[in-house]
Backbone as CSV, one residue per row, in Angstrom:
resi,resn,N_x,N_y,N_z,CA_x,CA_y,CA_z,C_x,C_y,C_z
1,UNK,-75.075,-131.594,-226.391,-74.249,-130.417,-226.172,-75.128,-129.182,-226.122
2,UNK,-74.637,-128.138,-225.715,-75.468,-126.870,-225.015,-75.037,-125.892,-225.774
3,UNK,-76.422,-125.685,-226.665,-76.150,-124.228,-227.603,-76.261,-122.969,-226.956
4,UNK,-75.225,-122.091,-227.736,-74.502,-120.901,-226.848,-75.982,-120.066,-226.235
5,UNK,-77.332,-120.437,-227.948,-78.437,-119.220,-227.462,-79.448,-120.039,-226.020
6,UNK,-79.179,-121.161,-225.965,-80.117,-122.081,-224.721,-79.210,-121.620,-223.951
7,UNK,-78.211,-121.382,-223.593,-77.087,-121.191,-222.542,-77.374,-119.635,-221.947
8,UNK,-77.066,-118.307,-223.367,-77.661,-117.206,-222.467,-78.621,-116.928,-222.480
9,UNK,-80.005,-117.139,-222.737,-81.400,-116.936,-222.684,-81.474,-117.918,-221.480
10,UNK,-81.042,-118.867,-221.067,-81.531,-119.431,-219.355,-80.802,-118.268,-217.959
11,UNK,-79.507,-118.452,-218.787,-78.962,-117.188,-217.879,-79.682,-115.602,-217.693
12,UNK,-80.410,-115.185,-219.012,-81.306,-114.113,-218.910,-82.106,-114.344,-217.718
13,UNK,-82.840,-115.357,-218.741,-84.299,-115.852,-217.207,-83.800,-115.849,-215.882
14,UNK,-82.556,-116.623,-215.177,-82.241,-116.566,-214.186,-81.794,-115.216,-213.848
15,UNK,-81.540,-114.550,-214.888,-80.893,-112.679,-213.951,-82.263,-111.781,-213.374
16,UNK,-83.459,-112.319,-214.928,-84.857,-111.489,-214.399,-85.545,-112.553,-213.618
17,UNK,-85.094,-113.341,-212.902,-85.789,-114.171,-211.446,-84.550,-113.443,-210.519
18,UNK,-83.716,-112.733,-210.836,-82.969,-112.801,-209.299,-83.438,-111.342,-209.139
19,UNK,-83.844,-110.841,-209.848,-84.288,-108.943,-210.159,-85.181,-109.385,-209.613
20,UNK,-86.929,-109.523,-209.998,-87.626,-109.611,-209.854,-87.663,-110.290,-207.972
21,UNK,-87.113,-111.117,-207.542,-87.574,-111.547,-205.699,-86.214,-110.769,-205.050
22,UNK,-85.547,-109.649,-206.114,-84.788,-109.067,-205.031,-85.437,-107.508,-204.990
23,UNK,-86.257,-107.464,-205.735,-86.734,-106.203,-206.231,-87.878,-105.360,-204.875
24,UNK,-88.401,-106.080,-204.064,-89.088,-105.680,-202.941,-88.134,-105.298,-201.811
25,UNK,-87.148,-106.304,-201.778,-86.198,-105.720,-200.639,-85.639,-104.508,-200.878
26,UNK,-84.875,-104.905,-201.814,-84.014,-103.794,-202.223,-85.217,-101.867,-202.679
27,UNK,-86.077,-102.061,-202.433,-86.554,-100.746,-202.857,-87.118,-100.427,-201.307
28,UNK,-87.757,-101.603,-200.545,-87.161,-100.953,-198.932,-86.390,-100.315,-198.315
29,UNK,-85.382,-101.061,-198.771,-84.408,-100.650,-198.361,-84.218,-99.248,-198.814
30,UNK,-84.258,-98.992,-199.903,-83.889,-97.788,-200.722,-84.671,-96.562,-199.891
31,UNK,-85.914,-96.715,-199.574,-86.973,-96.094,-199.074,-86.454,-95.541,-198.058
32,UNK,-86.661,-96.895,-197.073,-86.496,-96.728,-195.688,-84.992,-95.272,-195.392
33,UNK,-83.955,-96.116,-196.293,-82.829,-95.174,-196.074,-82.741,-93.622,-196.239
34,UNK,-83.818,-93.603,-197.584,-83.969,-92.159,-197.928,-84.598,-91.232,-196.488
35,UNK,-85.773,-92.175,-196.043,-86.149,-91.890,-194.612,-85.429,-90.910,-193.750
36,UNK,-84.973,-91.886,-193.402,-84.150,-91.868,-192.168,-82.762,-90.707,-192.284
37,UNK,-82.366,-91.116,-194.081,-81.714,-89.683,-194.236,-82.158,-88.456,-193.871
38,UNK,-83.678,-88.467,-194.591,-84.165,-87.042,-194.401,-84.565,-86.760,-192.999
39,UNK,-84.992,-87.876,-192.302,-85.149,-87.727,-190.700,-84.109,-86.963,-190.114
40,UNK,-82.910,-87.332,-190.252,-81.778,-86.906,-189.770,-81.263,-85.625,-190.099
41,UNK,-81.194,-85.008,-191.404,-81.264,-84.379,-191.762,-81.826,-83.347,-191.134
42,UNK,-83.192,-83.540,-191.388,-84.195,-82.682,-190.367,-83.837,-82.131,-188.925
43,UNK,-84.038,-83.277,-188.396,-83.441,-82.966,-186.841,-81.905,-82.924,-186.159
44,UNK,-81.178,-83.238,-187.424,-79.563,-83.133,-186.863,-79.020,-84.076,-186.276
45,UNK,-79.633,-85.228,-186.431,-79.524,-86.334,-185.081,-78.457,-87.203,-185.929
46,UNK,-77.305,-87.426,-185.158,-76.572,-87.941,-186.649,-76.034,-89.245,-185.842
47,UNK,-76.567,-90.230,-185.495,-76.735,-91.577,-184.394,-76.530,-92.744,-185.707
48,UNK,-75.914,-93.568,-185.543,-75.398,-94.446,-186.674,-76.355,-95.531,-186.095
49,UNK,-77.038,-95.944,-185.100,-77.771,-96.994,-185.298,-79.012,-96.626,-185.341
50,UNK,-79.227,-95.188,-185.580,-80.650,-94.476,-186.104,-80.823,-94.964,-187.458
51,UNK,-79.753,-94.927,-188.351,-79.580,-95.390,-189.622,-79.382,-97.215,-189.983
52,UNK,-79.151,-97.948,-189.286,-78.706,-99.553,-189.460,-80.272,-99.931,-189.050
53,UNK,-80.940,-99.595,-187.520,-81.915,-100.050,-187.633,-83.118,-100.666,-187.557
54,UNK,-83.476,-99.189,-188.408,-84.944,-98.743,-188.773,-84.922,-100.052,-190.527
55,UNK,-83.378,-99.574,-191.137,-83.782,-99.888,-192.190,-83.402,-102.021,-192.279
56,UNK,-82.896,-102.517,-191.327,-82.932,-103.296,-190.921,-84.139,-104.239,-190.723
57,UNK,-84.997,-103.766,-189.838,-86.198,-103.891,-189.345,-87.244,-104.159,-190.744
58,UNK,-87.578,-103.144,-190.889,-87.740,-102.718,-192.793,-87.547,-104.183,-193.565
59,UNK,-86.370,-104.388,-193.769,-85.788,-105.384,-194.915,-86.585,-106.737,-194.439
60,UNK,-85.964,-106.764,-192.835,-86.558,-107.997,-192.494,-88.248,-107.988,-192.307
61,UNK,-88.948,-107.429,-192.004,-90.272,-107.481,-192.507,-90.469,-107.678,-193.909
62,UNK,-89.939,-106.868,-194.846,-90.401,-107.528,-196.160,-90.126,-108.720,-196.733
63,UNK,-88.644,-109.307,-196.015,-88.603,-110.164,-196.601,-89.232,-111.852,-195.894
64,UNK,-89.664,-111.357,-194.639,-90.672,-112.464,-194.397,-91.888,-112.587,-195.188
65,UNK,-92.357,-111.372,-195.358,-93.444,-111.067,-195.992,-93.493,-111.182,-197.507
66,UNK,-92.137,-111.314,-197.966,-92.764,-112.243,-199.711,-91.800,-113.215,-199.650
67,UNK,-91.749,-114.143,-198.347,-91.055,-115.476,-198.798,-91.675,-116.071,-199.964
68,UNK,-93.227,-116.315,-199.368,-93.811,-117.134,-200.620,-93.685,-117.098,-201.795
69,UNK,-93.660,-115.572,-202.282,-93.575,-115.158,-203.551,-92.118,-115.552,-203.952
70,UNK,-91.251,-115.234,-203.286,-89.607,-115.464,-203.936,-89.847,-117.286,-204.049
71,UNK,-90.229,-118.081,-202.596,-90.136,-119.094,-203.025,-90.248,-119.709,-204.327
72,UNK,-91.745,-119.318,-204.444,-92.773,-119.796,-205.677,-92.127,-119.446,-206.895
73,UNK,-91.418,-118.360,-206.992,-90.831,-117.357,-208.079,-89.693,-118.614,-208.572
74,UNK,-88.668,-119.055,-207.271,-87.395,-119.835,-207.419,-87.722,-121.332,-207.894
75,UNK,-88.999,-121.547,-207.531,-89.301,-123.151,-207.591,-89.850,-123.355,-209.022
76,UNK,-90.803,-122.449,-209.522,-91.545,-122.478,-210.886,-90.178,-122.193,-211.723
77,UNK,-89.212,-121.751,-211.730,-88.106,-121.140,-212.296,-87.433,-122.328,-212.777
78,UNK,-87.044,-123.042,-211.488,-85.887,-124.383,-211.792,-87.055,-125.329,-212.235
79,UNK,-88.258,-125.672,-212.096,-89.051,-126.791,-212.687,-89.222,-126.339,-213.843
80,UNK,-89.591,-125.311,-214.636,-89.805,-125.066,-216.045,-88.569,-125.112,-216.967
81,UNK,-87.575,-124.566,-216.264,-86.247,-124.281,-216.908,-85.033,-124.658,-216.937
82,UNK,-84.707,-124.759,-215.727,-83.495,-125.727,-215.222,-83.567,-127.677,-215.284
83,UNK,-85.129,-127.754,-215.106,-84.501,-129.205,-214.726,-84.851,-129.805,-216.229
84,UNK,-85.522,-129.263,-217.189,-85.810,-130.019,-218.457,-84.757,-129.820,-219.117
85,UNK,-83.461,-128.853,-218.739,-82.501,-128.887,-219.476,-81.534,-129.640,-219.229
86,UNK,-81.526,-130.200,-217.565,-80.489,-130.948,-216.971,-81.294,-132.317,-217.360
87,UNK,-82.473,-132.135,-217.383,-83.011,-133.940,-217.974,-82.516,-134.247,-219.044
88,UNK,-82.967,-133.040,-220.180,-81.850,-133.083,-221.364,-83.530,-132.995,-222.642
89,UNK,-84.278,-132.511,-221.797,-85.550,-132.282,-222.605,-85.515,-131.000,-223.461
């Protein structure tokens, strides 16, 4: 049977693995948008796919660019943690 503190301390670990490989996109994103706000801003240009995307483009570059890392992040995650608990280790 599954004690309550093994139960939320795996759930911790799994919230700071979903932070941590969402944490590059999401501050792209954040970036990029601030961008493009202030771009607009600037020049008055108020074009709705000036805004979708630049920051689009953005996301998807980064997130080709740390597949590995999220992979590696998701795989070391469930082999250390998940599966010795579903083995029952």
């Amino acid at each position: 049977m599954f004690d309550q503190a093994i139960f939320f301390d795996t759930l911790r670990q799994g919230l700071w693995v979903a932070t941590m490989i969402s944490a590059p996109i999401l501050t792209v994103a954040l970036v990029s948008g601030v961008l493009v706000g202030l771009f607009q801003a600037l020049t008055s240009i108020q074009e709705m796919t000036l805004t979708f995307v630049p920051k689009v483009l953005s996301i998807v570059i980064v997130f080709w660019a740390t597949m590995g890392f999220m992979s590696q992040t998701l795989v070391s995650f469930f082999q250390s943690t998940l599966v010795p608990l579903i083995a029952g280790g």
